[in-house]
C-alpha positions in Angstrom: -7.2 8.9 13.0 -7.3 12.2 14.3 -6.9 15.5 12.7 -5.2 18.8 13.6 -5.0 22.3 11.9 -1.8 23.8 10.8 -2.1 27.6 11.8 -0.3 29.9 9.7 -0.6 33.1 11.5 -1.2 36.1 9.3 -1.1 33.9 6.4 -4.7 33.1 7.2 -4.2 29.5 5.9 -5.8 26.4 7.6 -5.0 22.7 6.4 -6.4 19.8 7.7 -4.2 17.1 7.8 -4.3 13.7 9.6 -1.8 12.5 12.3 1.0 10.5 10.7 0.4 6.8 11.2 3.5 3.9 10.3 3.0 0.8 9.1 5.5 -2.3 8.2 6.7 -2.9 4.7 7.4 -6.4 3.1 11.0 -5.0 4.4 10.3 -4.9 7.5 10.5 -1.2 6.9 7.8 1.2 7.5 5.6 2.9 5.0 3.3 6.0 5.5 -0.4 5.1 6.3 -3.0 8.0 5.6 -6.1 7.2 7.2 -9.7 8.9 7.1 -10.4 11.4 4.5 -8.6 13.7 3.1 -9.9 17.5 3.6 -8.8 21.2 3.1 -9.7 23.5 5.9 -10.3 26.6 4.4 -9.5 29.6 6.8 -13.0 32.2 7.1 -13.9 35.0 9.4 -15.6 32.5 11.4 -15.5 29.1 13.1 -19.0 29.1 11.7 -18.4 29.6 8.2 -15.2 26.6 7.9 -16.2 23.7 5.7 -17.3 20.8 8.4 -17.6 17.6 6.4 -15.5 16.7 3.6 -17.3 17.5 0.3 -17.9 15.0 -2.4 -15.0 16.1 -4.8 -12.6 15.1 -1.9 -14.7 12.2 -0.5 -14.2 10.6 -4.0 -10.1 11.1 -4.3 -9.9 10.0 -0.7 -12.1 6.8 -1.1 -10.5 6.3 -4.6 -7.0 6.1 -3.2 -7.6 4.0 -0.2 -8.9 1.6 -2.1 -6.1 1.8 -4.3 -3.7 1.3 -1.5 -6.3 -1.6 -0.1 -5.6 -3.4 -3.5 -2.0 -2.9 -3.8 -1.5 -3.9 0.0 -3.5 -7.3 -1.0 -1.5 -7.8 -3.8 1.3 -7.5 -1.7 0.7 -10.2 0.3 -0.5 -13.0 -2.4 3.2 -11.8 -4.4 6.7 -12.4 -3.6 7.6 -9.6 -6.4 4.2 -7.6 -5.4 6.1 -4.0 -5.3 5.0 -2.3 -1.9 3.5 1.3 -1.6 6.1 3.8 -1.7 8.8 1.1 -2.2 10.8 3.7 -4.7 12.4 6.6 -2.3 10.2 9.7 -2.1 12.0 12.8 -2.0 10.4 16.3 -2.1 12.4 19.3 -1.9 11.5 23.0 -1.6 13.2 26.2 -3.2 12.2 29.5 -1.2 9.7 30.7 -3.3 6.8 29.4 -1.4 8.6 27.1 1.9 5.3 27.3 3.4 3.3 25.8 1.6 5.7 22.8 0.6 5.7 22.2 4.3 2.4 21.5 4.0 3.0 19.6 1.2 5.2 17.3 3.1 2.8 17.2 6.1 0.2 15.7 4.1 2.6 13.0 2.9 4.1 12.0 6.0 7.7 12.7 4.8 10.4 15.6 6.1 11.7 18.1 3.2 14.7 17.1 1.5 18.1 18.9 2.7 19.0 21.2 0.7 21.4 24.1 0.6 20.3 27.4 -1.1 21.8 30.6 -1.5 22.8 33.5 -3.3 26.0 35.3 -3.6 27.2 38.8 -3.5 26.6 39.3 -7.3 23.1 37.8 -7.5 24.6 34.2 -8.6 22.2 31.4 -7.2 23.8 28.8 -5.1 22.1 24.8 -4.6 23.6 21.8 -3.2 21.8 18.9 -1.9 22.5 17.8 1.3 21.5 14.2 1.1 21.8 11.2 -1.1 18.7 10.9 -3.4 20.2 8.5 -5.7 17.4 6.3 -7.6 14.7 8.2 -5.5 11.7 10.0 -7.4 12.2 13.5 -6.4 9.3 16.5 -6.5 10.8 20.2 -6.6 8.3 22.3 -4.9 8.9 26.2 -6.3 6.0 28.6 -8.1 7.6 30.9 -10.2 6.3 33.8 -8.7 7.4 37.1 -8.0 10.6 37.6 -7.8 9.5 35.8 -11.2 12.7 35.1 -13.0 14.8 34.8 -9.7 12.5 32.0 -8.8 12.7 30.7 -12.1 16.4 30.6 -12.5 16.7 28.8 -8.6 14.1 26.3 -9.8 16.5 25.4 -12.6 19.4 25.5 -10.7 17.6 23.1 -8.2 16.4 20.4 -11.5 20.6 20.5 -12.4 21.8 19.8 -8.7 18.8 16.8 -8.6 19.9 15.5 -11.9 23.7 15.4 -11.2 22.7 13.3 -7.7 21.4 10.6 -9.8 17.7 10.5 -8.8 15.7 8.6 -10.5 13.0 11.2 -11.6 12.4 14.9 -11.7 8.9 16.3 -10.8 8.6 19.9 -10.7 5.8 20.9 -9.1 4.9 24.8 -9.9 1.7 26.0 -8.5 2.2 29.0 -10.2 3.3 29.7 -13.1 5.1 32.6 -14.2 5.0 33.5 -18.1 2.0 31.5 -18.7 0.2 34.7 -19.9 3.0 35.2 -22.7 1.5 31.9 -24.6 1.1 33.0 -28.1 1.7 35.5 -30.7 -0.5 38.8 -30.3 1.8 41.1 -32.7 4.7 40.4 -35.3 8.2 39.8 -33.4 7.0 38.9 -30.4 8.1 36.2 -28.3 6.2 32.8 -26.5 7.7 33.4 -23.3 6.1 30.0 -22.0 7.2 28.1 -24.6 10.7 29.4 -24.0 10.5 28.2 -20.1 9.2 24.8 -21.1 12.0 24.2 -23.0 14.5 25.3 -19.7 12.5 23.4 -17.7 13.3 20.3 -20.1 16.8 20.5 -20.8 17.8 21.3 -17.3 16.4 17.8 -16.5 12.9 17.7 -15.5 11.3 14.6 -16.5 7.4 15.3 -15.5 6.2 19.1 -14.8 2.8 19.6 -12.7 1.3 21.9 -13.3 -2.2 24.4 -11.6 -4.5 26.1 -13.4 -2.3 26.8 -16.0 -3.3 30.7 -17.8 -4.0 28.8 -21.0 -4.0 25.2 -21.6 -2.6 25.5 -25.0 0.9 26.0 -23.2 0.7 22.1 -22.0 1.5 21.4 -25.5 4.9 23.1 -25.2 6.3 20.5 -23.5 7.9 17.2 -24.8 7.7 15.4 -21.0 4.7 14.2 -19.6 3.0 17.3 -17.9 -0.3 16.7 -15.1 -2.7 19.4 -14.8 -4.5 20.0 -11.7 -7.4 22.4 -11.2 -7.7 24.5 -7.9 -11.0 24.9 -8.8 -11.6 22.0 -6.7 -10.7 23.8 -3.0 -12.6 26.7 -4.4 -15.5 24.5 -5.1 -15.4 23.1 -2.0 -15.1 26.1 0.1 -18.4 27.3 -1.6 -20.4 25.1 -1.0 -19.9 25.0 2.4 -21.7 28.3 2.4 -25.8 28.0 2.9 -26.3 29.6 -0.7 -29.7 29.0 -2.0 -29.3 27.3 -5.9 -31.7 29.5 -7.2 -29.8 32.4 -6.3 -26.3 31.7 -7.7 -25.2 32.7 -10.9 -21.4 32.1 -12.1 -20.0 35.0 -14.0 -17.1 35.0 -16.4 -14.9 38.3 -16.4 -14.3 38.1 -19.8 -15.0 36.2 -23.0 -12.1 34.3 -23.0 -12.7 32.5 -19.6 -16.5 31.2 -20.8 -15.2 28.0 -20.3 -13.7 28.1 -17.6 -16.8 29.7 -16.1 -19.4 27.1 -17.5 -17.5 24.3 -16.2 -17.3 26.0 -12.9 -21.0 26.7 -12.8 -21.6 23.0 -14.0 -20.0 21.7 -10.8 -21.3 24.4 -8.9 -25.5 22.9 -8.5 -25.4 23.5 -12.4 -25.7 27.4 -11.9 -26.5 29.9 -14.7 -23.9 31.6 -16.3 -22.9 35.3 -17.4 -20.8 36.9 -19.4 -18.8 40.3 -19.1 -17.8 41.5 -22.5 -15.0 43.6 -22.2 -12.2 45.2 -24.6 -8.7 45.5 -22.9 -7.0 48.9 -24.3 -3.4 48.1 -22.7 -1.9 45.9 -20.8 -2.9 45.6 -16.8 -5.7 47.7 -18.8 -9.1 46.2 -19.3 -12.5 48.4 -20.0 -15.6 47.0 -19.1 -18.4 47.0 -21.9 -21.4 44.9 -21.4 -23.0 42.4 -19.5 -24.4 39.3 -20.9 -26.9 37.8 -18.9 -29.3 38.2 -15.5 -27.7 38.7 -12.3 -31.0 41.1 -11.1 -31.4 39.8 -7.3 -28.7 37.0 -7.7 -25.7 36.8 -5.7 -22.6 36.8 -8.4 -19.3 35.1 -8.4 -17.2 36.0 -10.4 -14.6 33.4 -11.8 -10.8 33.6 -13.0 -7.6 31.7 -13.0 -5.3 34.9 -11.3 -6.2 38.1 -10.0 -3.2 40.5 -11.3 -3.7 44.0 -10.7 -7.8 44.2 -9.7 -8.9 46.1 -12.1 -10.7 44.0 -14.7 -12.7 42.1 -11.0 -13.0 45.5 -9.8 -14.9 47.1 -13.5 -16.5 43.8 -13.4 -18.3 43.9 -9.9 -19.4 47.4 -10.0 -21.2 46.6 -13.0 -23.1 43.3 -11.2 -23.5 45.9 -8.4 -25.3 48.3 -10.9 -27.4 45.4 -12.4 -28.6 44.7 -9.4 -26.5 41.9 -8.1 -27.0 41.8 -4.1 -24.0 40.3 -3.4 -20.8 39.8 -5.3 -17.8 37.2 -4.9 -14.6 36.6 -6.7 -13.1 33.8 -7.2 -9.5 32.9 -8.5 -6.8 30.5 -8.2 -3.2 32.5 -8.3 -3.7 36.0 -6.7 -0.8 38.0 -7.8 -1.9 41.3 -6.7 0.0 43.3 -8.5 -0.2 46.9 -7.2 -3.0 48.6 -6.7 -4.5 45.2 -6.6 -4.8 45.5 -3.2 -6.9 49.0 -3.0 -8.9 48.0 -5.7 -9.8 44.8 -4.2 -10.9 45.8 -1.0 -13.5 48.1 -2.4 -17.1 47.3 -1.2 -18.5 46.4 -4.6 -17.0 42.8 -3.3 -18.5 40.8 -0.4 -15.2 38.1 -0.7 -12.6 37.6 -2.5 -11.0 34.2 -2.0 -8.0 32.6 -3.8 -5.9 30.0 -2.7 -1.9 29.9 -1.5 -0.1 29.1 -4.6 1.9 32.2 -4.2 2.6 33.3 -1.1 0.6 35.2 0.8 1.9 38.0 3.1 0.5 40.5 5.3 0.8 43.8 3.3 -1.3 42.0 0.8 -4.2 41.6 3.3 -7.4 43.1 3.4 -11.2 42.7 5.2 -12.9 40.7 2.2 -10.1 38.0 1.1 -9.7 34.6 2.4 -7.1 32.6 1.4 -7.3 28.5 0.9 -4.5 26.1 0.3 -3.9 24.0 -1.9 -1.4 22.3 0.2 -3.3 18.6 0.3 -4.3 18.9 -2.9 -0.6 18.9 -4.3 0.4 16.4 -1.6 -2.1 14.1 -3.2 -0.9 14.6 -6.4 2.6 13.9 -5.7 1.3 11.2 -3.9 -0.3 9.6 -6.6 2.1 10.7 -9.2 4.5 8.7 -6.9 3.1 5.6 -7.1 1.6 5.0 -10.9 -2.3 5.8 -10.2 -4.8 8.0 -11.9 -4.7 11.7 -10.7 -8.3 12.9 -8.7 -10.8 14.1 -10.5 -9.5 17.8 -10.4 -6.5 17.1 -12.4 -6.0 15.8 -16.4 -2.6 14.1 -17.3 -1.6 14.8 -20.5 1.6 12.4 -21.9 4.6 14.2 -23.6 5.8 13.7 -27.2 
C-alpha cells in the first residue's frame, strides 16, 4: 500500500502512516486492513537526514503482527465461532490535552475519533458527554496529563465516568504523559505519594487497563490494582538514531544522573552496544541539580545524553557543558516527555547541544521551539498498542505488560 506523511505545521511532527485499506468480515462487515510496515517518520532539518527504511525494532512489531492477523484470519475461515479481527467495537476518544496527536492515533488505526462533548463552565467546572453509543465497545481515552496538569487530570476522570455510565465494555486510558510520576515515594516525613494518589482516581473512576510511556519511575506501576502496559519511547528515539551515519566507535551513551544508569545501559545496549558514562551529580533543590563529576571517557566521542523528561534544562544543560569541557565533539540529548518548564527553552538552545530530540507526548507548540530540537511522535507507536491491546496479543518489543492485583 502506499504511504503518506501527516504534516503538522510548526509542530514539526511527521508520521508515516499507510492508506486505509477495507476488507470483509465473516459479517459481511468490513474490518481495517494495515498493510506494509509500520514506520515513524521522524521530522529533521533535512529530507536527507529522515529515517528511509524501517528499522529492525519496527520491522519486527510490524512482521509480528501481520502474522498474527495472517493466523487469526486462517482460523477464521476453518471456525464457525473463529472470532474475527476487531469483532469487539473499537472506540478511541480524545480529551484536549493533546488532540493532535490522538488524531494520529486514530489514523494509524483506521478508525474516526469518538464524538464527544467537552467543555468547561464559567466557574472552571469540567463538562463531558458522549455523543455516540459505545455500549459493549472497548474504549481507549487518549489524554496526557500534562500541563495544565491537574486540569487535564480532572477532564481525564471526568471522561473514564461519562465512558463508564455508557456501558462500554472496557476502559483503556492511554496517558503518554504522566503528570505526578516524579512524586513516587517518600523523600522526607509527611509527605505525600502523589502518583499513588492518581492511580487510585484513575481506578475508582472506572478505568479498567492504564497504558502507560516511559513512566518517571517504574516502581509507580505497582500502585495500581488494574492491569497497567508499559511502553518505552525509547524505541522512536532509537530509531531516529540510527538513521544517522554515526560511526560505533564513536558513540558513547551518557546517563545525566545516577539514578538513570539503567536506563542509560539499556539504551546504549540497543544502541550497537555503546559505552556508557556517568554524570554524578547532587541536586541542592528542586528544578535545582549541580553537576559534580563525570564518570567515564567521552574524549573525541560524540555524547548523547539520555533521560525520560526534560523539565527545566538545567541538569542537560550542566551536563553538556561538562562533555563539552571533556572533550566531547559533539553532544545530543535525548528524552521522551519534554516539559520544558521555563527557562527550559533558553537553556536548551545553548550551543553546548548539537540536538535535542524528544518525542510529542505533550504537546508541542511554537513558543517552545528552537534551532537544535526535533520532535518525533509517538503517534504509531500508541496506535499499535491500542491495536494490540484491542485484540488479546503480546505488546511489541518496546513495551512490558505488567497484570494488576
Amino acid at each position: 500500500m502506499s504511504s503518506h506523511a501527516l504534516a503538522l505545521g510548526s509542530a514539526r511532527v511527521g508520521v508515516g502512516m499507510r492508506a486505509r485499506g477495507r476488507r470483509p468480515g465473516r459479517d459481511g462487515g468490513e474490518t481495517p486492513t494495515r498493510r506494509g510496515p509500520w514506520r515513524l517518520n521522524a521530522h529533521a532539518k533535512d529530507s536527507k537526514s529522515r529515517p528511509s527504511s524501517t528499522s529492525g525494532v519496527f520491522k519486527d512489531m510490524a512482521n509480528s503482527r501481520f502474522a498474527a492477523v495472517d493466523d487469526m484470519d486462517a482460523h477464521a475461515h476453518e471456525s464457525e465461532t473463529a472470532e474475527p479481527v476487531m469483532r469487539r467495537r473499537l472506540k478511541v476518544f480524545s480529551g484536549t490535552a493533546h488532540a493532535t496527536l490522538s488524531e494520529e492515533v486514530a489514523n494509524y488505526l483506521g478508525i474516526e475519533l469518538g464524538k464527544s462533548t467537552i467543555k468547561r463552565f464559567a466557574d472552571g467546572e469540567i463538562y463531558v458527554q458522549i455523543k455516540e453509543s459505545i455500549r459493549g465497545s472497548d474504549v481507549f481515552i487518549v489524554q496526557p496529563t500534562c500541563p495544565p496538569t491537574n486540569d487535564s487530570l480532572m477532564e481525564l476522570l471526568v471522561m473514564i465516568d461519562a465512558c463508564r455510565r455508557a456501558s462500554c465494555r472496557s476502559i483503556t486510558t492511554v496517558i503518554p504523559y504522566f503528570g505526578y510520576a516524579r512524586a513516587d515515594r517518600r523523600t522526607q516525613g509527611r509527605e505525600s505519594i502523589a502518583a499513588k494518589l492518581v492511580a487510585n482516581l484513575l481506578t475508582e473512576a472506572g478505568a479498567t487497563r492504564v497504558v502507560l510511556m516511559d513512566i518517571h519511575s517504574l516502581q509507580t506501576i505497582g500502585y495500581y490494582d488494574i492491569p497497567v502496559d508499559h511502553i518505552q519511547g525509547e524505541a522512536v528515539l532509537l530509531d531516529y538514531l540510527t538513521s544517522k551515519s554515526f560511526n560505533p566507535d564513536e558513540i558513547v551513551i551518557v546517563s545525566p544522573d545516577v539514578g538513570g544508569v539503567p536506563r542509560a545501559r539499556a539504551f546504549a545496549k540497543k544502541l550497537n552496544d555503546s559505552p556508557l558514562a556517568i554524570i554524578d551529580k547532587r541536586r541542592t533543590g528542586h528544578n535545582k541539580a549541580q553537576v559534580m563529576n563525570l564518570i567515564g571517557d567521552v574524549d573525541g566521542k560524540v555524547a548523547i545524553l539520555v533521560d525520560d523528561m526534560i523539565d527545566t534544562g538545567g541538569t542537560l544543560l550542566a551536563g553538556a557543558q561538562l562533555l563539552r569541557e571533556r572533550g566531547a565533539t559533539e553532544v545530543y540529548a535525548c528524552a521522551t516527555h519534554a516539559v520544558f518548564s521555563p527557562p527550559a527553552v533558553e537553556r536548551l538552545s545553548n550551543a553546548a547541544f548539537t540536538e535535542v530530540i524528544v518525542t510529542n507526548s505533550i504537546p508541542h507548540t511554537p513558543e517552545r521551539d528552537f534551532p537544535q530540537l526535533t520532535v518525533l511522535s509517538v503517534g504509531n507507536l500508541l496506535g499499535e498498542t491500542i491495536w494490540r491491546v484491542h485484540n488479546d496479543y503480546g505488546l511489541p518489543s518496546a513495551a512490558t505488560s505488567v497484570s494488576g492485583k
